[in-house]
Structures are given as C-alpha cells and as structure tokens.
N, C-alpha and C positions, 0 to 999 in steps of 0.2 A: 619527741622520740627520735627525730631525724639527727638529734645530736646527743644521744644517747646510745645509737646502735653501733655508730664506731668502736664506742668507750669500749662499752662489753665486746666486739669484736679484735682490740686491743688485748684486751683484758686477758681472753678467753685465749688466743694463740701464744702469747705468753705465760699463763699461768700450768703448774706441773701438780696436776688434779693428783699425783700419788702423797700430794702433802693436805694440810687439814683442810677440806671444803669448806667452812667455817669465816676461814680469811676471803675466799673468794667472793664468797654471797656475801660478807659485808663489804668489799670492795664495791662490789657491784651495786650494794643500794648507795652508795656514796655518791656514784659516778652519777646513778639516776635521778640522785637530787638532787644533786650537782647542774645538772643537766637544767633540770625543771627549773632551778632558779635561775642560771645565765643567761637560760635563752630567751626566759620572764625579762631579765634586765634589761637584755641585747632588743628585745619587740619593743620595751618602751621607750629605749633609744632613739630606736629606729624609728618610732612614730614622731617623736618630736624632731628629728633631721627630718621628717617628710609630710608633716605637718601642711605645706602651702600646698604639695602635690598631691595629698591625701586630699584635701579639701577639692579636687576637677577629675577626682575619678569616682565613679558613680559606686562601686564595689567597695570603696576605705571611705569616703567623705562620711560615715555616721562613725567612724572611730573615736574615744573618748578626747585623743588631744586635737582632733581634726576639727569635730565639731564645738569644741568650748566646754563640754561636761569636764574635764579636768585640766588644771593650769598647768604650765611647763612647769613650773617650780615644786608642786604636788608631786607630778609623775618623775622631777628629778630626786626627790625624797625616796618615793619608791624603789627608786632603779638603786640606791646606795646603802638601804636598809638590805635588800638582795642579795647584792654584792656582798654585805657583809658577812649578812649570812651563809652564801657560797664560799667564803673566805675561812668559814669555822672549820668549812667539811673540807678542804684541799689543806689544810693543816693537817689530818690523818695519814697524809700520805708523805713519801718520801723525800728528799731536799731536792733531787733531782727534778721531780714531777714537780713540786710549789714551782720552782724559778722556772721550768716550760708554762706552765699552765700563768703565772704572772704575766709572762712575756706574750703570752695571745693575748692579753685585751685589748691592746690595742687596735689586734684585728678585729674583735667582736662586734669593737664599739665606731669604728671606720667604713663598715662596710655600707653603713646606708650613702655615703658619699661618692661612692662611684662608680654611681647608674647615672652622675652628673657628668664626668669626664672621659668615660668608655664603656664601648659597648658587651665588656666582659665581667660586670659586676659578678655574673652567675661564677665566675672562675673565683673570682675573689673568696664567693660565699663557698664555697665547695674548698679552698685552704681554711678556710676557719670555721667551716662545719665541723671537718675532719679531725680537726687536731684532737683532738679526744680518742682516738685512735693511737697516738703519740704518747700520750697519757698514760693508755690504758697499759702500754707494753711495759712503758720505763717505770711504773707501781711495781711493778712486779720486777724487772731489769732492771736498776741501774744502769743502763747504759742502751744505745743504739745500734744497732746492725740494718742490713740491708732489707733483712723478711720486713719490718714494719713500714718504713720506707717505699717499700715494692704496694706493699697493701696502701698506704696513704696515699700514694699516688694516684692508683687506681680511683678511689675513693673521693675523689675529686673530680673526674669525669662523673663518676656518679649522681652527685648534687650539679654540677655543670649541665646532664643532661632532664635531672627530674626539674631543676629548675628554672627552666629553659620551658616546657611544658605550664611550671604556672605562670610564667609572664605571659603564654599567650593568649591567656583571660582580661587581661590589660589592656592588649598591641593597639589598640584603636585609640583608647585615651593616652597612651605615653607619648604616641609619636607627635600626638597632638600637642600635647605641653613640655616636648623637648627629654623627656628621660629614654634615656638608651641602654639597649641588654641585648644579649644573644637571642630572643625570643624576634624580637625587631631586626637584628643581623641574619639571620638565619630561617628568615618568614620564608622564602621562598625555596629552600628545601632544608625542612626540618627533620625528615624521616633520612637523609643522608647524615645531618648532622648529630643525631642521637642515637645512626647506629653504629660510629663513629666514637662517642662518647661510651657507649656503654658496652663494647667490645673490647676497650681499651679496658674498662673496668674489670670486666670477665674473665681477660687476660689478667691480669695484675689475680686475681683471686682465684686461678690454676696456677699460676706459679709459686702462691703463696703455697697450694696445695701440696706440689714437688718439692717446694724448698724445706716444706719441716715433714715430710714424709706423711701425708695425712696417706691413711687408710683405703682401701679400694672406694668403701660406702658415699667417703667424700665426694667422692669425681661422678658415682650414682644419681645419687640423689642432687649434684648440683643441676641435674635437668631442671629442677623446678622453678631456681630463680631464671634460668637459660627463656624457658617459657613464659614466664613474667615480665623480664624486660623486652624479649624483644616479639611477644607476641600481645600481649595484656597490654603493655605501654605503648610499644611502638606502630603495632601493627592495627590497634582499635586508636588510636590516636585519631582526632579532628580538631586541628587546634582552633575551625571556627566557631565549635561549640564551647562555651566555658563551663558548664559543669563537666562534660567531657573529660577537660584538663583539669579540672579539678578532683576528680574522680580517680584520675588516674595518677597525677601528684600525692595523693593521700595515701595510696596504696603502696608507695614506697616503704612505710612505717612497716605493712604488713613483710615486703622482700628484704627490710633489714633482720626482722624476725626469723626470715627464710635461711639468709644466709648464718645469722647467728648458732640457728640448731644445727646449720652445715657443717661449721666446722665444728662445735661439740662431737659430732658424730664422726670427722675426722680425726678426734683426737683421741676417741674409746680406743 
C-alpha cells in the first residue's frame, strides 16, 4: 500500500473527474495491482541481496530465503513471473508512462544495495517508492510540469522519515553486522530529524494545494494528516521499543489513505 498511495495520489491530482469515472477507477485498480506485484518482486529481491544479513538479525533470520525454505533460483522464478505479469498491466497505459515506469527498475531492484555503501538507503527507498506518483500524473498527462514534481519531492521525505522509524527495530543488529541507514545516522536525535522530514512533506502538499487551486475544505481537513505525522508518529514515537516503531511505520498506509481523500475533497 505504501507504493500504491502515491499512484492514486498521482492519479487523482491529475485526473479531470468532469470526464467519465469509469477510466479513473480502472486506472486505479491497475496501479494497485501494479503495485501489489512490484513490490511482491522488489521484497524477493531484496531478500536474496540480504540473504547473509537476514540470517544475524533475529526479526528476518526465519524469512523463506534466509532460512533455506526456498532456493535463490525458485524465488528468482518468482520474482520474473511478477514482473511479467506487472508487465501485462503497464501495457494499458500510455508510451510515456511504459518508458518512466521501464526506467525505474532499476531503482526497484538496486535498492537493497545501499544500506552497504551509505547511510541514506531510506533516501534511496523514498525516490523509488514514490515514483508511482510520476506515473500516476503522466497516465493521465502526457507530459510533466512542476505540480507533480513539487508533490514527489515532498513524497520522499515521507518514506525518508516513516522509514527511518522502521530501521529502529533493527539498530542493535545492523551496527553490529556493519549495515548503515538514517535510523543508525540519526539515533541520536531522531524527533529533530523527522520533524524535519515530514515538514518538508507537508509543505510540498500545501503547495500542491495552492498551485491547482484545491478548495477551502482541502487546507480543513488537512489537520488530520498534520495530527498524525507529527503527533501519532512523531510525538508517541520510542524508537527503543520495536513494536512501537512498528506500529507507527504501519500507520502510514492508514495517512496515505488520509491524504488521498484530502485531495479528492480538494478537487469537489
């Protein structure tokens, strides 16, 4: 869902609701199955790039390629049946969108590689969460301007800061076996560093608000996600507890949802 809520928030700022709804709602279930399978291929990626380190963290070591229940050569089968079938459904959509959405796998499938060489994989993961956001505009545009750019931007402190939050379920075992993230950069003031991140986000998605003229009700009702990231996430935050963090990582799904009906109601 965490790579679904861009899409439709994409989707939903570009798309001109006075034309048939019909196109939208099946955009929208494409992106979401879209979705559901990528991020299927991109996790079994990711398990076999982290495989050795799966295996000395007490929270991933029973995962299937960690522990020997499934071969790397099985879960690369899987990962490319996926793929192809993500392949069937980004066919539906425009030439513009295929060749974006081509040109991110690389990111998709890169990202477990560098929590090896810096401590900003979570930056990494938050440009290739988001691109679906990018996606969701140019289905519907042909082309690029600023408003989506402004929002992806933002959109990347976002996952920067929720996932930041789950690495500190980790911090004990990574620094031990050498893996590095903002959750480990950032251990000793993390409540500066996330409110930080998600301020910047907040900004980026009031601007998006002025720049296409959303409605009074948008800038209303954005209280709710305002009170969720920085009082739900931020301010009950203990990143020594890990269900805590995990708790509060999860709930993101729910503020993508928040902000999604945001702008709907921005665009009545």
């Amino acid at each position: 869902m965490l790579l679904f809520w861009p899409c439709a928030w994409g989707l939903t700022i570009a798309y001109d609701f006075s034309n048939n709804i019909n196109i939208y709602i099946f955009y929208l279930l494409l992106f979401f199955l879209g979705s559901i399978l990528m991020r299927s291929a991109g996790c079994i990626i990711n398990d076999i790039v982290d495989r050795n380190f799966d295996q000395k963290v007490i929270r991933t070591k029973n995962r299937p390629i960690a522990s020997g229940k499934i071969s790397i050569k099985l879960a690369l089968i899987y990962s490319l049946i996926l793929c192809l079938i993500a392949f069937l459904i980004l066919v539906n959509f425009n030439f513009l969108t295929i060749v974006l959405a081509i040109c991110s796998m690389p990111l998709a499938f890169s990202y477990p590689l560098m929590k090896r060489y810096t401590y900003w994989p979570q930056l990494f993961l938050g440009i290739t969460f988001n691109y679906g956001l990018i996606l969701g505009w140019t289905s519907v545009n042909e082309n690029l301007n600023i408003i989506p750019i402004i929002f992806y931007i933002g959109a990347i402190f976002w996952t920067l800061g929720y996932d930041t939050i789950y690495g500190f379920q980790d911090i004990k075992d990574d620094e031990i076996i050498g893996v590095k993230s903002t959750s480990i950069k950032f251990k000793k003031s993390p409540i500066l560093f996330l409110f930080i991140c998600y301020a910047i986000f907040t900004i980026s998605i009031l601007t998006l608000g002025f720049k296409m003229n959303f409605n009074n009700l948008f800038f209303m009702f954005f209280i709710l996600p305002l009170v969720h990231l920085f009082i739900f996430q931020i301010k009950r935050l203990k990143i020594e507890d890990s269900l805590n963090c995990l708790k509060i990582f999860k709930s993101n799904n729910f503020l993508g949802l928040l902000i999604f009906c945001n702008i709907l109601i921005g665009k009545i």
